[in-house]
C-alpha positions in Angstrom: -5.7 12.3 -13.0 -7.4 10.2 -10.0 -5.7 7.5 -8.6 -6.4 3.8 -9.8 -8.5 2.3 -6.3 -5.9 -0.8 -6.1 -3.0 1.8 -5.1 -5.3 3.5 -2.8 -6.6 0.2 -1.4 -2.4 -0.3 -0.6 -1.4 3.2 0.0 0.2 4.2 3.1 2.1 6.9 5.1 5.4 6.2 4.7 6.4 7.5 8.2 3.2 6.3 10.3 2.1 2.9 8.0 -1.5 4.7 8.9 -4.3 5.5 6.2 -4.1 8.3 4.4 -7.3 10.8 2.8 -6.9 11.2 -0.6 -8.3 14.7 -2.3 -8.1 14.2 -5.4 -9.3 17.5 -6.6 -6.2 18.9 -4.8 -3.8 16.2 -5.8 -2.5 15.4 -2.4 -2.7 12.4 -0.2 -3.2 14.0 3.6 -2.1 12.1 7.0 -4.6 13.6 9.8 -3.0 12.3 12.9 0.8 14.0 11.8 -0.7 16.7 9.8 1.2 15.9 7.0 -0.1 16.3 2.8 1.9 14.4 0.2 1.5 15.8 -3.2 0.2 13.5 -6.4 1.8 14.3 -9.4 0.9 13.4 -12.8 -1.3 10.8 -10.9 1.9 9.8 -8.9 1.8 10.5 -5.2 5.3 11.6 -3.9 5.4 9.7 -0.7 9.0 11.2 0.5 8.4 11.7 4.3 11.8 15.3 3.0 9.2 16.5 0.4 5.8 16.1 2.7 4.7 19.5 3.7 3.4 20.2 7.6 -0.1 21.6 7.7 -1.6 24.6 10.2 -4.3 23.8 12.0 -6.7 25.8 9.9 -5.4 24.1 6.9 -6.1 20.6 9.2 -9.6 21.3 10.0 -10.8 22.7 6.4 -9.4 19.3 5.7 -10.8 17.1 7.9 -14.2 19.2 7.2 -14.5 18.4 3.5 -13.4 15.0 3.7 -16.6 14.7 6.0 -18.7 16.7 4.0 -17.8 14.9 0.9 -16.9 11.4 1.6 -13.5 11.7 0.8 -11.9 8.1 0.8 -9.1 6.7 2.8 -6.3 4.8 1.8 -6.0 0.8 3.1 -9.6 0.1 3.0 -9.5 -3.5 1.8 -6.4 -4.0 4.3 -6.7 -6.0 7.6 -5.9 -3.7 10.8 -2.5 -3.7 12.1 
C-alpha cells in the first residue's frame, strides 16, 4: 500500500527533520545523509529513530542508484526550506 502524497509532502526524519526517499516497492522510507531506512507497514511508516535500521554502504549506493534511476520521490516537497 503506497503512501497518500499529503503524508509524504509532511514526512520527516524524526532524528535529522531532513527529507526522506520513499521506495515504495520496498516499503521503507530511507534517510541518505545518516544511512538510516524506516520500514512502512501496512502503509504506516514506523518512524522510531530504536526501530530504524543502519544501512552498509553497498546497501546506500544501490539506494541512492535506483532512486536516480527511477525518480524515486522525496519527502517535504511542498515544504519551505529550513
Amino acid at each position: 500500500m503506497a503512501l497518500d502524497q499529503l503524508l509524504l509532502e509532511v514526512l520527516a526524519c524524526p532524528e535529522d527533520k531532513g527529507p526522506l526517499l520513499y521506495f515504495a516497492d520496498e516499503d521503507r522510507l530511507y534517510n541518505p545523509r545518516l544511512h538510516r531506512a524506516y520500514e512502512v507497514r501496512d502503509g504506516i511508516p514506523v518512524m522510531l529513530v530504536d526501530e530504524a535500521t543502519t544501512v552498509d554502504d553497498a546497501e546506500h549506493d544501490r539506494l541512492m542508484a535506483k532512486a536516480a534511476g527511477e525518480g524515486v520521490p522525496q519527502t517535504l516537497q511542498g515544504s519551505e526550506p529550513a
